[in-house]
C-alpha positions as CSV (number, residue, x, y, z in Angstrom):
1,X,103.1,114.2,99.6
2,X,101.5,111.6,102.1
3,X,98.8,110.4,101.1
4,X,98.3,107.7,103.7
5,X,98.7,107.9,107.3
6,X,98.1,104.9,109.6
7,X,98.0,105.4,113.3
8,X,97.8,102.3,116.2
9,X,98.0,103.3,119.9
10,X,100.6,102.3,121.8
11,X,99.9,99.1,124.2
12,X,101.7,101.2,126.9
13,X,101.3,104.6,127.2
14,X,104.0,106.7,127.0
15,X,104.3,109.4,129.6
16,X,108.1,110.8,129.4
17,X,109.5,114.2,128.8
18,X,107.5,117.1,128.8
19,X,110.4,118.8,126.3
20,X,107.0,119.0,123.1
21,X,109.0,122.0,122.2
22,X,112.3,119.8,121.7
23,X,110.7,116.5,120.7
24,X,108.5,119.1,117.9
25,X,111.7,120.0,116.7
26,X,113.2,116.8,116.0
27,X,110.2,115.3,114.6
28,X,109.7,118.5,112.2
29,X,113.8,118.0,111.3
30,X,112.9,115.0,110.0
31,X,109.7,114.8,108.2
32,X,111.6,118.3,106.8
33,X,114.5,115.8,104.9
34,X,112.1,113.0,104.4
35,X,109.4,115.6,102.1
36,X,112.7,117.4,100.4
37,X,114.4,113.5,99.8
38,X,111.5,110.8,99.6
39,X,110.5,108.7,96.9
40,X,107.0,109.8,96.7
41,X,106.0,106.7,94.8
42,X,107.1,104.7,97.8
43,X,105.1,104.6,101.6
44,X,106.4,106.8,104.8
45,X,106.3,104.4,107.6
46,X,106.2,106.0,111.0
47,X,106.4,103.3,113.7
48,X,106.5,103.6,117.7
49,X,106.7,101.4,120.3
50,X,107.5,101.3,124.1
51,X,109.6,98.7,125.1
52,X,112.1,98.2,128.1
53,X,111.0,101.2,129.4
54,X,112.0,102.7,126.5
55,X,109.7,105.2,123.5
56,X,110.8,104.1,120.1
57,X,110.2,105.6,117.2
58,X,111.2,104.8,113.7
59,X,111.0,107.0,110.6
60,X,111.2,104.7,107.1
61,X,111.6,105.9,103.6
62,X,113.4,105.7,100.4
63,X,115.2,108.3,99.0
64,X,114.4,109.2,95.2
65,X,116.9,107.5,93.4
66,X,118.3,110.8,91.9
67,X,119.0,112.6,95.3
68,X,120.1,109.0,96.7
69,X,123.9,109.9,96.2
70,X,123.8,113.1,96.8
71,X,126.2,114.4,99.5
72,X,125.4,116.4,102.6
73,X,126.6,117.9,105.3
74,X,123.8,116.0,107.5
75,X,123.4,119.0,109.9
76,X,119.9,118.7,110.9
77,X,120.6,114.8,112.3
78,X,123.1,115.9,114.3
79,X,120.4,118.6,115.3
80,X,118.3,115.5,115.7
81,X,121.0,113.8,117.8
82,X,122.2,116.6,119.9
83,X,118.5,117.0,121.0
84,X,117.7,113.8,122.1
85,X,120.8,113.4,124.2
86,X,119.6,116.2,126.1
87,X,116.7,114.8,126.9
88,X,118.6,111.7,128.1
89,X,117.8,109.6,125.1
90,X,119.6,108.3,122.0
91,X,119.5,109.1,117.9
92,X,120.3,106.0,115.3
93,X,120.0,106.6,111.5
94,X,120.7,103.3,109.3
95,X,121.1,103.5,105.4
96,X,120.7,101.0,102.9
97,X,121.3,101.3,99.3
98,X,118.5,104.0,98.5
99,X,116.4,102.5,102.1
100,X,116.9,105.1,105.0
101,X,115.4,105.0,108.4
102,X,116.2,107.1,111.4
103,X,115.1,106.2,114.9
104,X,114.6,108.0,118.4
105,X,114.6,106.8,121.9
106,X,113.7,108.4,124.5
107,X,113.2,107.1,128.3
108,X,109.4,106.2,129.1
109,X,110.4,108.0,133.1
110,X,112.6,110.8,131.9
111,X,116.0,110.7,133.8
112,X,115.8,113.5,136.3
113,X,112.2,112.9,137.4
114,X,111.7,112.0,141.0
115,X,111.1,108.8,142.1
């Protein structure tokens, strides 16, 4: 269902949690809705960033216009969420007509690490 995938390192590395199991998790949640709900004739875009200290990374898609009404019970975001507040960082999803994105931040030092 993806035909494309582009990948750009990240100016600064990122070298934050340790949680792969956690962060697998959320990531899998995701890409999980996104193959079930996508418009397939429309580009995933998978973006990341540090900035501020800060990973972020974006998941962008459309949803196919048929499922883009549908109702749910949005379990596996809060999942999503509930995750990445353990690991001391924060979960934004943002809707737009049929345009959905969902974003992850996490800290680049994670926040019981000694210093």
């Amino acid at each position: 269902w993806v035909s494309e995938v582009y990948c750009l390192p990240l100016a600064t590395p990122y070298t934050g949690t340790p949680e792969w199991q956690r962060l697998s998790r959320v990531s899998d949640s995701l890409l999980s809705n996104i193959e079930e709900a996508a418009d397939p004739a429309v580009r995933l875009t998978i973006l990341a960033e540090c900035e501020n200290g800060r990973l972020h990374i974006c998941f962008a898609n459309r949803a196919r216009h048929e499922l883009a009404r549908v109702e749910s019970n949005h379990i596996g975001l809060r999942t999503c969420e509930a995750i990445l507040q353990l690991l001391g960082g924060q979960f934004f999803t943002h809707r737009v007509g049929d345009d959905f994105s969902a974003e992850f931040v996490l800290p680049v030092t994670p926040p019981d690490a000694e210093t």
